[in-house]
Wavefront OBJ file of the C-alpha trace (Angstrom):
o trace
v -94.988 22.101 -41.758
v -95.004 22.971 -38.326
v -93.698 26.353 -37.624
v -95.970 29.819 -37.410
v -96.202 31.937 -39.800
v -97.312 35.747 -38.964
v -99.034 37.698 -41.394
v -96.084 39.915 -42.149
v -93.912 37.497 -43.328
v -95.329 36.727 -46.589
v -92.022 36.670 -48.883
v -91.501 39.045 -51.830
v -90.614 38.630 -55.129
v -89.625 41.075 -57.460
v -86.673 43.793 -57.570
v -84.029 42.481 -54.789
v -81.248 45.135 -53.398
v -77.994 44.575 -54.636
v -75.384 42.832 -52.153
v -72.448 41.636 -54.427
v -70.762 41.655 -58.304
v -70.366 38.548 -60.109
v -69.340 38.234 -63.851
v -71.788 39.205 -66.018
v -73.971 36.373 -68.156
v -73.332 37.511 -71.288
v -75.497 34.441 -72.755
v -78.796 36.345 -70.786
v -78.607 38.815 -73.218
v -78.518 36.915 -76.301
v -82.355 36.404 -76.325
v -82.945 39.891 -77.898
v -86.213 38.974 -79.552
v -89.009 42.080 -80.742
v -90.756 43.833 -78.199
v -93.897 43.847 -79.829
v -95.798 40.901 -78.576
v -99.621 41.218 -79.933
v -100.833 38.513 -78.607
v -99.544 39.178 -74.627
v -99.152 43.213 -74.167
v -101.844 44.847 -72.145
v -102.377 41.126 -70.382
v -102.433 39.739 -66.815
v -100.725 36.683 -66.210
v -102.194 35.174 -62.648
v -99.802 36.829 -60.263
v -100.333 39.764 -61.940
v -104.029 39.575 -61.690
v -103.847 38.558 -57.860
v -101.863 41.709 -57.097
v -103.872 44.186 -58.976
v -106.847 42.647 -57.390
v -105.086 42.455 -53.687
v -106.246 38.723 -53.786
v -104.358 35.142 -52.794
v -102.978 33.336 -55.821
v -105.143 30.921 -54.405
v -108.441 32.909 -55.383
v -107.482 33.333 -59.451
v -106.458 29.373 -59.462
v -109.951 28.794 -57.753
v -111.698 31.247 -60.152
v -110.210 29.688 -63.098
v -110.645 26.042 -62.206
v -114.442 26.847 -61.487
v -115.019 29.323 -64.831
v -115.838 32.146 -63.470
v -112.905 33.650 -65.004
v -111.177 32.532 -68.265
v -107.753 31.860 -69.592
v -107.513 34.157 -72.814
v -104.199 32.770 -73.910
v -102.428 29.727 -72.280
v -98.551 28.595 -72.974
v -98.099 25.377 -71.112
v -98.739 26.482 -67.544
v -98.613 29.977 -68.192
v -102.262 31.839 -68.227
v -103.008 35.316 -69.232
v -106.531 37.504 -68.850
v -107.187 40.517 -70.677
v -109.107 43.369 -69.105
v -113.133 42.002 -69.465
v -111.522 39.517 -66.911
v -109.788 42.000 -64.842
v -113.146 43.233 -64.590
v -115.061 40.087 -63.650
v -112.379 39.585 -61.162
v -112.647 43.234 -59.319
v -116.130 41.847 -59.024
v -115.446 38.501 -57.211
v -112.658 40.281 -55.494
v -115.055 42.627 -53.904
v -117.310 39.559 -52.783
v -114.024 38.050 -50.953
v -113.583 41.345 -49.660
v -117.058 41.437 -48.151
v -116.002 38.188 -45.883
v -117.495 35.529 -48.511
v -115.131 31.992 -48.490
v -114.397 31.101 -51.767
v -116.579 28.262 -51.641
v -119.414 30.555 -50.288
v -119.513 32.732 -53.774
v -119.510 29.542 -55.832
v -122.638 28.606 -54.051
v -124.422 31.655 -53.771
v -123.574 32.973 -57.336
v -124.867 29.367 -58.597
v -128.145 30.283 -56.835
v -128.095 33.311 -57.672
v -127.351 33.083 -61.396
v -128.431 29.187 -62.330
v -127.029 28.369 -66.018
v -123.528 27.595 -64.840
v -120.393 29.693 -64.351
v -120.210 31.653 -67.287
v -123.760 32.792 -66.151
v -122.517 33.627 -63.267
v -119.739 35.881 -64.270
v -122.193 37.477 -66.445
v -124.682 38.684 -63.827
v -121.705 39.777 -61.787
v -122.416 43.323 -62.516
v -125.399 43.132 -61.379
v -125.059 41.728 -57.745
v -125.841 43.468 -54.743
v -124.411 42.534 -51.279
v -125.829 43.261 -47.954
v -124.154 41.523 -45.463
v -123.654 38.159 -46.042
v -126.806 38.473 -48.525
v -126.909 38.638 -52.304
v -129.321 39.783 -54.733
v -129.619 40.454 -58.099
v -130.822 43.969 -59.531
v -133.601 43.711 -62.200
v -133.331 47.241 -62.855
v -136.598 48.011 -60.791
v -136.452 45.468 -58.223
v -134.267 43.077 -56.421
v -134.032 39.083 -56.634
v -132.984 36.584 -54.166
v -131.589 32.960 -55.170
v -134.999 31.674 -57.000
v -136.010 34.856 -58.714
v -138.223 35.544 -55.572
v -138.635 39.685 -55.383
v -136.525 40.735 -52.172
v -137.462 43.674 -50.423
v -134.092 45.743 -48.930
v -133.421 47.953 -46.295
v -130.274 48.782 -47.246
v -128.472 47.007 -49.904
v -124.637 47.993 -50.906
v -124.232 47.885 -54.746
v -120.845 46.097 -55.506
v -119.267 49.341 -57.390
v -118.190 49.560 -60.966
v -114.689 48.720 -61.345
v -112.324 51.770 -62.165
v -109.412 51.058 -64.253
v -106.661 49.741 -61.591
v -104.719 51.611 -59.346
v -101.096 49.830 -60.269
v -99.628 49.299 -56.877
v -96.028 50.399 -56.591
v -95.134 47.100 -53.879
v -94.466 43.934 -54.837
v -95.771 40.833 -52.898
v -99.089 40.205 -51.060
v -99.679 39.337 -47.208
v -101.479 36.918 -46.276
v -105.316 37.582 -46.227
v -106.983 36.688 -42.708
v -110.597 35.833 -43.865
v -113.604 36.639 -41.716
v -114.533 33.498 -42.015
v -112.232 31.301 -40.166
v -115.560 29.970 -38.246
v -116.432 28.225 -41.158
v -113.100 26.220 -41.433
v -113.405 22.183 -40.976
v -111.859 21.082 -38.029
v -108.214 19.591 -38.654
v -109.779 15.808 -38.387
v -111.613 15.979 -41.250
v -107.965 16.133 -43.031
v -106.279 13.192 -41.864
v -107.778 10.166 -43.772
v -106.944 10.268 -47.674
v -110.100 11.737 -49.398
v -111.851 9.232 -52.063
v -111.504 10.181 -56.014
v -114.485 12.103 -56.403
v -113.986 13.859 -53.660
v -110.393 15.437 -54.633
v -112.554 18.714 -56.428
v -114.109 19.480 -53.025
v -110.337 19.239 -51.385
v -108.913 21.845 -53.780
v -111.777 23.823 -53.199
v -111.192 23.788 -49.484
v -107.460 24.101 -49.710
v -107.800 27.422 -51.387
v -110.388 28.327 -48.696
v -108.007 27.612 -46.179
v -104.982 29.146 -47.731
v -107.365 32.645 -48.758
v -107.596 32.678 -44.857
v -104.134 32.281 -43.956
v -104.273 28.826 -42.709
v -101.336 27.537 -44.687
v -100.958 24.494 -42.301
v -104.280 23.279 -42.558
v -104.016 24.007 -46.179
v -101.235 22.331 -46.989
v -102.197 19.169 -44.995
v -106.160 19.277 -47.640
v -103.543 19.212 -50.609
v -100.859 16.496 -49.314
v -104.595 14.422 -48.872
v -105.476 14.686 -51.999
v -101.508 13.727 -53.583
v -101.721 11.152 -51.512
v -105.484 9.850 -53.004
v -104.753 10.154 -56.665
v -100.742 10.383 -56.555
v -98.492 13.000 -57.810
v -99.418 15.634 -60.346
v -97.722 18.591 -61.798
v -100.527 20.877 -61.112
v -101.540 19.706 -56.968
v -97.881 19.731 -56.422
v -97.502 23.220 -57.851
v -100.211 24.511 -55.726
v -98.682 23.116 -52.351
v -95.331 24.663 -53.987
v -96.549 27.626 -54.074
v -98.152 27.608 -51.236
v -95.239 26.157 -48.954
v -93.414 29.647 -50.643
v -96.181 31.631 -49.233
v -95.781 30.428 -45.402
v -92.265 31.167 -45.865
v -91.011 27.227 -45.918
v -88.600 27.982 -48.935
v -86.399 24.844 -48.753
v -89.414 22.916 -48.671
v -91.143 24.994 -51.234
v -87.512 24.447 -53.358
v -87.937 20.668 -53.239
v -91.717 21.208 -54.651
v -90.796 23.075 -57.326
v -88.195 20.686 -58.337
v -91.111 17.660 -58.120
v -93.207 19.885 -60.456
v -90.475 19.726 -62.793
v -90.267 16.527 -62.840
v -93.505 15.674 -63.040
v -94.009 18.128 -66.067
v -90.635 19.928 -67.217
v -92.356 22.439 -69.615
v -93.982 23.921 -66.338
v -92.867 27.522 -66.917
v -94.210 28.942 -63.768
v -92.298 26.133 -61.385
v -89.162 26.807 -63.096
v -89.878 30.921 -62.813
v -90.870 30.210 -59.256
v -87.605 28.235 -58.679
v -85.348 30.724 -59.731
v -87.292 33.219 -57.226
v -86.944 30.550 -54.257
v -83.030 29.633 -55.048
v -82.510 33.301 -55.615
v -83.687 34.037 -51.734
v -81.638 31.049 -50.637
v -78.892 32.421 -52.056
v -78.213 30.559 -54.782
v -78.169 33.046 -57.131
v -76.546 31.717 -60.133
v -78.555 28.721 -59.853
v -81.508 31.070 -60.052
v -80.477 32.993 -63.385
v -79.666 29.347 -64.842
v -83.611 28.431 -64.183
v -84.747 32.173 -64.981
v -82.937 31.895 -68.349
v -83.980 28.680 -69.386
v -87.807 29.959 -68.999
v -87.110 33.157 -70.884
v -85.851 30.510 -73.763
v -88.531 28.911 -73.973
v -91.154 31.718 -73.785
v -89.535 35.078 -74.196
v -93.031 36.935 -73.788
v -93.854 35.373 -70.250
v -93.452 39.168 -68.337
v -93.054 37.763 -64.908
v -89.995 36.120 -66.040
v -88.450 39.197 -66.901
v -88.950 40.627 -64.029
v -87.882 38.057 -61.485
v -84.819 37.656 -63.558
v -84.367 41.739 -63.054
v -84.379 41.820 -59.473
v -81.866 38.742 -59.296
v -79.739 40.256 -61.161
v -79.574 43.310 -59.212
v -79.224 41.468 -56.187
v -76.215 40.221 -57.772
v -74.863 43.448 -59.018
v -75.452 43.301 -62.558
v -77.907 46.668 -62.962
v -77.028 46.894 -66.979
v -78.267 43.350 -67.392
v -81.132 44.227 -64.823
v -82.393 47.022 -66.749
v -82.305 45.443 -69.947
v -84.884 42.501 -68.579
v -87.119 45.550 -66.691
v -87.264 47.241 -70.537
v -88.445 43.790 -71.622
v -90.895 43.612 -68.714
v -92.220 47.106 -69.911
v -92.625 46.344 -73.299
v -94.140 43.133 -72.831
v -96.686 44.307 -69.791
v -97.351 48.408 -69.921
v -100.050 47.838 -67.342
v -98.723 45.251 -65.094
v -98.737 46.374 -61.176
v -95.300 46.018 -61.300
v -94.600 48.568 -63.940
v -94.493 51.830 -61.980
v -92.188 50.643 -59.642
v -90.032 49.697 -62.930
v -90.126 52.461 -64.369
v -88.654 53.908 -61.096
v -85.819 51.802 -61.297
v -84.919 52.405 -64.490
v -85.115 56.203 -63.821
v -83.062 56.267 -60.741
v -80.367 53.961 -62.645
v -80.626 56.476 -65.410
v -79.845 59.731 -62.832
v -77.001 57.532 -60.854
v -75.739 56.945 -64.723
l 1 2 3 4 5 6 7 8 9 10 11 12 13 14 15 16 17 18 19 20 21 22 23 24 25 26 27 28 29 30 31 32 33 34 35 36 37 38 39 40 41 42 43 44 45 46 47 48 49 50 51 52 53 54 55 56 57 58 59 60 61 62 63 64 65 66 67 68 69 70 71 72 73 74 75 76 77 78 79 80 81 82 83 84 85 86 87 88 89 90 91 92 93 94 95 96 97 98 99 100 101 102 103 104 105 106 107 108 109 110 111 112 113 114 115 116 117 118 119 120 121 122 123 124 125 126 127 128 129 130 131 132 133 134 135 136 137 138 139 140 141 142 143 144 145 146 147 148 149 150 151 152 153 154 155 156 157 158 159 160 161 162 163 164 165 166 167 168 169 170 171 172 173 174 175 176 177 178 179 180 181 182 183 184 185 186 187 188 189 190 191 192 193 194 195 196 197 198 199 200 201 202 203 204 205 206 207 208 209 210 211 212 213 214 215 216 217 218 219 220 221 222 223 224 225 226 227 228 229 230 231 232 233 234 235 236 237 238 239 240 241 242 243 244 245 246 247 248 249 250 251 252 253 254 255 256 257 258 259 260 261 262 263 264 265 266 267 268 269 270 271 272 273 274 275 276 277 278 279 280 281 282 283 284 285 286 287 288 289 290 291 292 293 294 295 296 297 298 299 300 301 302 303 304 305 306 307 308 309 310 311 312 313 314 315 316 317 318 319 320 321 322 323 324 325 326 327 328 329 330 331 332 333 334 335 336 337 338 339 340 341 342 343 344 345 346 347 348 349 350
């Protein structure tokens, strides 16, 4: 992938404006299941966690994949959190925020915190950041990595989190990280990594992607698909990342591998439909849109991508019919203020 991408031009997904009619897919409507869904209202899938905490999708697969946060319900290759891990998250989002690498808070927290990640996510609440130093308060005193007693001029408490401000925008640019000095120069990319080293390559491809480097990042994950061969979930991430630079064809022939590879992978075939639906291909995109919604009516994200393609199209009754499903289904997602606008205004032009 060799063009530039500038931060700006991070595509969005979501509610599209409408351009032109087509008939209306009566069959998208013939999923009317309950809206009550126990076991997935008041959850975050992964995008929705990323955008409440103003992270890269990279971050919550990194966050996962090490255990400092955990999956409370899985379907195939759909994930959902509940709040305790909305918290844990603000947490480790605030760390990133502070100019930490990803790879930097795995290593300091495990210093920090020894007893592995779940430790770690623990003592969370009680880090303290100065700088590019943390610490751990012991109610009357501070630790450093060891347990030795640190003593602190000034030392910046990472803040409680406050329930989350749902952001009314849809779509996330690309972070720069302050730490681009710490990036591996590109030769250390270009021979195949060895089998146990294919963790370490992840972990530095969602390093480099958290900074923006989507070139660099994509070249750590074709390394490691070219060590250990194809997979459903190393070609997903270079999908999704390809999406993010804004290479959709390319990112439309990922997905397509993914499904291949693994054709119960719900969030390929959701992030298909978004892809074809930008290319154009709209009813293309409601076919791969609807077959996800068959096969897991409660996956929110669905809903709501299959929403703004059918506005795009023209079809606001069917639109609004997905958004009520979205609501139902996630109350708290950051999307659902901006929903609830739409279905308003379509309400008043009514």
């Amino acid at each position: 992938m060799s063009h530039e991408v500038k931060d700006d031009q991070t595509p969005q997904r979501g509610l599209l404006p409408s351009r032109r009619s087509r008939p209306s897919p009566r069959a998208l409507l013939a999923d009317e299941h309950p809206a009550d869904h126990p076991g997935v209202r008041r959850l975050h899938t992964s995008a929705m966690m990323a955008a409440v905490l103003d992270v890269p999708p990279a971050a919550i697969r990194h966050w996962v994949r090490g255990g400092l946060l955990e999956v409370v319900k899985g379907v195939g290759s759909v994930e959902w959190f509940d709040f305790e891990q909305l918290v844990v998250g603000r947490h480790l989002a605030r760390l990133l925020d502070q100019g930490l690498s990803l790879r930097e808070i795995d290593a300091k927290l495990a210093d920090l915190a020894p007893g592995g990640a779940r430790a770690a996510a623990a003592a969370l609440g009680r880090v303290r950041i100065d700088g590019r130093r943390l610490s751990l308060d012991d109610g009357s005193r501070l630790l450093a990595a060891g347990g030795q007693l640190q003593f602190v001029f000034y030392t910046a408490p990472l803040a409680q989190p406050e329930p989350p401000e749902m952001p009314t925008v849809v779509g996330l640019p690309a972070r720069r990280s302050a730490v681009r000095e710490q990036l591996p120069e590109s030769d250390e990319l270009t021979n195949p990594p060895a089998p146990g080293d294919v963790a370490e390559i992840l972990d530095l491809a969602d390093d480099l992607e958290a900074a923006g480097e989507f070139v660099e990042a994509a070249e750590a994950l074709r390394a490691v698909l070219q060590a250990q061969g194809p997979t459903a979930r190393v070609m997903f991430m270079l999908a999704e990342l390809l999406y993010r630079a804004g290479d959709l064809t390319a990112a439309r022939e990922r997905y397509y591998a993914v499904i291949e590879l693994d054709p119960d992978h719900l969030q390929a075939r959701s992030s298909l439909g978004c892809v074809l639906a930008e290319l154009g291909e709209h009813e293309l995109a409601l076919a791969a849109l609807e077959g996800v919604l068959r096969q897991e009516p409660a996956y929110a994200d669905a809903h709501w991508h299959m929403a703004g393609v059918l506005q795009e199209t023209g079809l606001d009754d069917e639109a609004a019919h997905h958004l009520r499903r979205f609501l139902a289904l996630a109350p708290e997602s950051p999307w659902a203020t901006l929903a609830r606008h739409r279905l308003d205004a379509d309400e008043r032009d009514a």
